[in-house]
C-alpha positions in Angstrom: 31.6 -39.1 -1.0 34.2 -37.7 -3.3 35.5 -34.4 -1.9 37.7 -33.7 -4.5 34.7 -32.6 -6.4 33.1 -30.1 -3.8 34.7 -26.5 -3.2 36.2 -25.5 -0.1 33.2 -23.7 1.1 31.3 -26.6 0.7 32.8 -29.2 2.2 32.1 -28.7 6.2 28.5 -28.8 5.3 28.9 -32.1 2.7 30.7 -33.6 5.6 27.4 -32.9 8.2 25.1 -34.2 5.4 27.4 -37.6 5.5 27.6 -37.5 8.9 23.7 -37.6 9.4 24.1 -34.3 11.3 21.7 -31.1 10.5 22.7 -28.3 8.6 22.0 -24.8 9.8 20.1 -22.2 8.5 23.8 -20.2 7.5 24.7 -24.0 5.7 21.1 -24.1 4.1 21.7 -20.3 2.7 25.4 -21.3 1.6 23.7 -24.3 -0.6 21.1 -22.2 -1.8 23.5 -19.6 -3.2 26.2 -21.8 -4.5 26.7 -22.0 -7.9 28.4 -25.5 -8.6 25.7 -27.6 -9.6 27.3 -30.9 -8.9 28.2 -30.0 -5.4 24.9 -29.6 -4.8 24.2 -33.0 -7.0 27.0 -34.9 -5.1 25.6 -34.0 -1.4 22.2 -34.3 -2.1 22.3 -38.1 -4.0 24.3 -39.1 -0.5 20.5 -38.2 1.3 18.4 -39.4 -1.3 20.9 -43.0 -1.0 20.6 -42.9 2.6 16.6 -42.3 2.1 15.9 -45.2 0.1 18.2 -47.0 1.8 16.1 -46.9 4.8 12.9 -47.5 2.5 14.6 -51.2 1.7 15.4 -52.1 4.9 11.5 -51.5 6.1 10.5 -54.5 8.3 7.9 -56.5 6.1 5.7 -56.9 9.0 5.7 -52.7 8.9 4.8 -52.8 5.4 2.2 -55.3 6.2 0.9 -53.0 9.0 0.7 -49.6 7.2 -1.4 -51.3 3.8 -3.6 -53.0 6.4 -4.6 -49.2 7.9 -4.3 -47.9 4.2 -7.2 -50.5 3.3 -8.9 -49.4 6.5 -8.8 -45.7 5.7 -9.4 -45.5 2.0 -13.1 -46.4 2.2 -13.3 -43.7 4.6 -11.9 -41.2 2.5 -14.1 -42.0 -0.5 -17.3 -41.7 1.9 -15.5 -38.5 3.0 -15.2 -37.2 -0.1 -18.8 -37.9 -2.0 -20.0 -36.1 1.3 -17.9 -33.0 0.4 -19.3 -33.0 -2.7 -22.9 -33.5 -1.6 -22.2 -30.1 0.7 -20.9 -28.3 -2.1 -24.0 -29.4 -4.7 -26.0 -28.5 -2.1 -24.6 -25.1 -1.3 -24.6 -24.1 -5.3 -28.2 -24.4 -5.1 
């Protein structure tokens, strides 16, 4: 991260965010009342980086696992769903 970019104020709570630490409520308020939009740009791409970073590096065996409960659940849902429906017909008349 370039800290040459990011004020002063900002820069303990850029270097948590890099860091993988949490920020505090006080550090959450700072951000939210800053006024330098690419600060705030700069320190959040480094989360949304490390995000989909750790989207790529997903097993493929996990990915294999989660759409083989996804094609478990989804009929479910639908049934779950026309029943809501039903109810709500049901109670309109």
């Amino acid at each position: 991260m370039n800290y040459q970019l990011i004020p002063k104020e900002l820069r303990p709570i850029a270097e948590k965010v890099e860091a993988q630490q949490r920020i505090s409520e006080g550090d959450a308020l700072t951000l939210y009342g800053a006024n330098d939009l690419n600060a705030l740009g700069i320190i959040a791409n480094v989360v949304r980086e490390r995000k989909k970073r750790q989207l790529r590096d997903l097993h493929p065996q996990s990915i294999h696992q989660l759409l083989k409960h996804l094609h478990l659940i989804l009929p479910v849902l639908r049934v779950c769903r026309q029943e809501t429906r039903r109810a709500r017909i049901r109670i309109r008349n």
